[in-house]
C-alpha positions as CSV (number, residue, x, y, z in Angstrom):
1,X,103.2,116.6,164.0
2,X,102.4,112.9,162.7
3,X,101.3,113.1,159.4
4,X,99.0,109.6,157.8
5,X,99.8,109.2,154.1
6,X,98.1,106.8,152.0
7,X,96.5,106.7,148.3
8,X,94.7,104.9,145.7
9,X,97.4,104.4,143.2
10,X,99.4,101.9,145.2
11,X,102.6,102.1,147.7
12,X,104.7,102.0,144.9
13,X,103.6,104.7,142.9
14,X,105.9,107.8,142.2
15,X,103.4,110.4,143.9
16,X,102.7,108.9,147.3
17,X,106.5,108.4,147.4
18,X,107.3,112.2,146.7
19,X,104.7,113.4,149.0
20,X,106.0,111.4,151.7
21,X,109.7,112.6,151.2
22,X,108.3,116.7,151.4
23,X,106.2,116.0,154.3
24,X,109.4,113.9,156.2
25,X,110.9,117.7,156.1
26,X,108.2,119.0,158.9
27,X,106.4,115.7,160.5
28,X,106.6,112.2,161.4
29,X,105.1,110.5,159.0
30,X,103.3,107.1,158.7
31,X,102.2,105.5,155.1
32,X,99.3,103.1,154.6
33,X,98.7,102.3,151.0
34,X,97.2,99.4,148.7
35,X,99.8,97.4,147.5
36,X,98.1,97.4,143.7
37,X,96.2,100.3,142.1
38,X,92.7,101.1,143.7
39,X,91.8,104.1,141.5
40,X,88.0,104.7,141.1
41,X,86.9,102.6,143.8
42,X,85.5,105.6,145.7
43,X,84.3,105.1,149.7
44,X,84.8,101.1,149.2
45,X,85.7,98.8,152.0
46,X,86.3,95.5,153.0
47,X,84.1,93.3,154.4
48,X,83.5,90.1,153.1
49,X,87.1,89.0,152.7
50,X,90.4,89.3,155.2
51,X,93.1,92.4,154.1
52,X,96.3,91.5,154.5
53,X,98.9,93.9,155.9
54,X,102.7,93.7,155.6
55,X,105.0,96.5,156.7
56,X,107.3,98.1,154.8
57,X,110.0,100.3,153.5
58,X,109.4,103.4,152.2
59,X,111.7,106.1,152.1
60,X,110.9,109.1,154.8
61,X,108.8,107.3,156.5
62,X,108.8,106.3,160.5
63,X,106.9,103.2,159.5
64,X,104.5,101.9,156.2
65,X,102.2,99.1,155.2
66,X,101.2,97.8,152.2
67,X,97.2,96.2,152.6
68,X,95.2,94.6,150.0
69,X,92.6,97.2,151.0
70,X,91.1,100.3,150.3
71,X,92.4,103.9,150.6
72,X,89.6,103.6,153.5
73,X,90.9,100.3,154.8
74,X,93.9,101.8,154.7
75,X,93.4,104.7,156.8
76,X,91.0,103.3,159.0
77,X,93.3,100.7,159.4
78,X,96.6,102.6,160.2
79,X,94.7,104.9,162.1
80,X,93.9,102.2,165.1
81,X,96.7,100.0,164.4
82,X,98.6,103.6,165.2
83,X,96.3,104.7,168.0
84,X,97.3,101.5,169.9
85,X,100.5,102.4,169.6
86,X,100.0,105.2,171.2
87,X,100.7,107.7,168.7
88,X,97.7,110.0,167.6
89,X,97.8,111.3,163.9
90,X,96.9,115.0,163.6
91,X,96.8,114.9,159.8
92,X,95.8,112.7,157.1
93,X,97.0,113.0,153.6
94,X,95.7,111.2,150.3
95,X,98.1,111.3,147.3
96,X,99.9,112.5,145.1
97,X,97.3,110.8,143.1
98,X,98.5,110.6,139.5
99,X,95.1,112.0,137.9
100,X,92.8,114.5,139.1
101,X,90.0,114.5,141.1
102,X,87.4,117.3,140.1
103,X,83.8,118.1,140.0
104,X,81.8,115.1,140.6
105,X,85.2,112.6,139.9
106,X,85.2,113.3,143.5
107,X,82.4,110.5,143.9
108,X,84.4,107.9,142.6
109,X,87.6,108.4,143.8
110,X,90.1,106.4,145.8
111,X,92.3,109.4,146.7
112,X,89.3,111.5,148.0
113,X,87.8,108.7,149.9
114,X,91.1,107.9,151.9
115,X,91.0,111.6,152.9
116,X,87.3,111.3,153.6
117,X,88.3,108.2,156.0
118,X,90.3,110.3,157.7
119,X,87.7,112.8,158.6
120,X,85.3,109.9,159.6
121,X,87.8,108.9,161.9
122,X,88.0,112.2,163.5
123,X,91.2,114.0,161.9
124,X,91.3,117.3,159.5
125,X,92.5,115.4,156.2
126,X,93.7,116.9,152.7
127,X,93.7,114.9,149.2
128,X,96.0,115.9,146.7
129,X,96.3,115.5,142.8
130,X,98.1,116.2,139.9
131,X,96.4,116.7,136.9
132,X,97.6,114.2,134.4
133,X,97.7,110.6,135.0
134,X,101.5,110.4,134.0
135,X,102.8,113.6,135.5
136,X,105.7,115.1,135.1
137,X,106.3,117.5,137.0
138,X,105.7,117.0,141.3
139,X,107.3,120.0,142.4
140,X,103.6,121.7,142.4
141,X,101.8,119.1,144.3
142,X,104.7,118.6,147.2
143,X,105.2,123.1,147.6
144,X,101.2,122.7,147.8
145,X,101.6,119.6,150.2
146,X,104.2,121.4,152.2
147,X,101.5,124.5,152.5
148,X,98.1,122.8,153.0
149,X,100.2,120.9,156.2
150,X,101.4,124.0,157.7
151,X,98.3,126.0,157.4
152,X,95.9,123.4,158.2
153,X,98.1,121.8,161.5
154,X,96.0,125.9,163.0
155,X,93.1,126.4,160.4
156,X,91.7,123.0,159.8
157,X,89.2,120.9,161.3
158,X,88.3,117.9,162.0
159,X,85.3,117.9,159.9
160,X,86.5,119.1,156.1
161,X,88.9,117.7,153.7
162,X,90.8,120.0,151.5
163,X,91.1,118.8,148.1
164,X,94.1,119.9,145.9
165,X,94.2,119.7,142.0
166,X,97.6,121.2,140.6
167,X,98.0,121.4,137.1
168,X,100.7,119.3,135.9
169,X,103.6,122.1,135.1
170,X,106.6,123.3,135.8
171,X,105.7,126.1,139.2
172,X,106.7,129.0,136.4
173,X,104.1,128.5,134.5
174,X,101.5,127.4,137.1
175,X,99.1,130.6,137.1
176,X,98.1,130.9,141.1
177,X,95.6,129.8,143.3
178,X,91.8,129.4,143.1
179,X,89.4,128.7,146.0
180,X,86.7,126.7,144.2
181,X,83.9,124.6,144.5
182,X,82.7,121.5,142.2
183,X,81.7,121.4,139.4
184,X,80.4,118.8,136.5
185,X,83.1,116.9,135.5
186,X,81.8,115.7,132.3
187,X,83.4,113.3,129.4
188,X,82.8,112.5,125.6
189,X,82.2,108.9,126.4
190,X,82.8,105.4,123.8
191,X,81.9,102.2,125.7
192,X,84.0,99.8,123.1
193,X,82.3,96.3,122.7
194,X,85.1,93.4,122.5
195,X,85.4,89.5,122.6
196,X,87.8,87.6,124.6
197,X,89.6,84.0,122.4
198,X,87.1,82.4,124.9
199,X,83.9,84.4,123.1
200,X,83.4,86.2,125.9
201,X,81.9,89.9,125.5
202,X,83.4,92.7,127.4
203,X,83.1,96.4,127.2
204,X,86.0,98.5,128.0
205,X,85.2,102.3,128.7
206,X,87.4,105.3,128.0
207,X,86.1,108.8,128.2
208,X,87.8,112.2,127.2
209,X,87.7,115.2,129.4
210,X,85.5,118.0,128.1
211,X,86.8,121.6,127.6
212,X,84.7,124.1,129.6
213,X,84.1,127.7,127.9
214,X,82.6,131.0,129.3
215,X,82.3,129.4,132.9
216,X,83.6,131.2,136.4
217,X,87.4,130.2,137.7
218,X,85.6,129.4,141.3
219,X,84.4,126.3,139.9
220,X,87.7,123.5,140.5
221,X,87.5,121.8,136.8
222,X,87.6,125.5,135.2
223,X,90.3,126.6,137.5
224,X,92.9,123.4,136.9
225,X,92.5,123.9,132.6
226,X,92.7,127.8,133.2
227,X,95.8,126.5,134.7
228,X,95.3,127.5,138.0
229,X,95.3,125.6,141.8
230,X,92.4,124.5,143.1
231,X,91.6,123.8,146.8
232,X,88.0,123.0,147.1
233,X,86.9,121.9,151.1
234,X,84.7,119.2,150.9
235,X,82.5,117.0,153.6
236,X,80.8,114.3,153.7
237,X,77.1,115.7,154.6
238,X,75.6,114.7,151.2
239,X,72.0,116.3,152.8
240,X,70.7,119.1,150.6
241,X,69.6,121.0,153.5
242,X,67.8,124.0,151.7
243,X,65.2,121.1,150.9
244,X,64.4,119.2,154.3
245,X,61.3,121.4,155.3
246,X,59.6,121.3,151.5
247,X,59.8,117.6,151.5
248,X,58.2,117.3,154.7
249,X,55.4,119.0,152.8
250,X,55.1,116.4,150.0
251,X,53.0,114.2,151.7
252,X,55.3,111.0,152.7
253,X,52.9,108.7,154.9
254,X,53.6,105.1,156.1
């Protein structure tokens, strides 16, 4: 199996490096990652200015690139520059991102993105978190990574991304798995106005997770506090199709 790995933390972040070294156990794997931190830049790419690529080392991988791109760029990237090479990727794989990505955080994130580039480009893909952005404990995320690319090599396809939150824990304490779908991923916002020695006004924004009572495990934020796994399969088809025929009725004319 040939495994893509990329994410929007950067090549030299701790989590894409562990997730390569567990997936090295069952596959040949190939990294393409931004060589400085792209988190939050959601489905971005680049297309007004060159991205340079330069290959590199990383440790259990075949081969790996650092880009000045995107986690898109990135895979779309690898994923020709591998095809001409002859070699066909049958997974792609977005993480460990350092941070989760829940509820509508999905929207704007690097990490899902890349593993939505991978489905775009035709290949079952899975993004993978842990939740807290300096995590401490990996051994979660790679058993999870280890699991998601054995089952979905036969289950997945080509259409879905899986995407993996795991609470940032030792395993012992981790309570199980949830199947879940998204939720509101909602913040108690400040937007702190500043000036710069120049005069300059800037605003930098900080937000603090909000603590969900009373609400069902099957939704993904719930799940990772309640200290649970979530895998949540996503896709791209942002159509609400239940409405299509009632606003055909609304009276659109041109």
């Amino acid at each position: 199996m040939n495994i893509l790995v990329t994410n929007d933390d950067g090549i030299n972040a701790r989590g894409i490096n562990f997730l390569v070294k567990s997936l090295s156990k069952i596959a040949n794997v190939y990294v393409c990652a931004p060589d400085t931190q792209k988190s939050a830049c959601g489905h971005g790419i680049t297309v007004a200015l060159p991205i340079t690529i330069k290959e590199v080392l990383v440790e259990g991988a075949v081969k790996a690139w650092k880009t000045s791109g995107t986690p898109a760029d990135c895979v779309k990237l690898a994923v020709k520059q591998l095809l001409d090479e002859r070699i066909n990727i049958d997974l792609v794989f977005s993480g460990i991102n350092h941070g989760p990505n829940l509820g509508t955080d999905t929207l704007y994130s690097g990490t899902v993105s890349g593993a939505i580039e991978g489905i775009i480009c035709g290949i079952p893909s899975i993004a993978i978190s842990a939740d807290s952005h300096r995590p401490e404990h990996f051994e979660g995320c790679e058993a999870m990574a280890l699991k998601a690319a054995r089952i979905a090599s036969h289950k997945l396809d080509k259409n879905t991304v899986l995407n993996i939150n795991v609470p940032d824990l030792p395993v012992s304490e981790i309570k199980g798995i949830k199947v879940t779908r998204l939720g509101a991923r909602e913040y108690d916002e400040s937007f702190e106005m500043r000036k710069n020695p120049a005069g300059q006004h800037y605003v930098w924004y900080a937000g603090t997770p909000l603590w969900y009572e009373n609400l069902p495990n099957d939704i993904d934020v719930v799940a990772v506090q309640n200290h649970f796994i979530s895998i949540t399969p996503l896709h791209y088809d942002l159509t609400d199709h239940k409405l299509i025929e009632e606003v055909k009725t609304w009276g659109f004319d041109f």
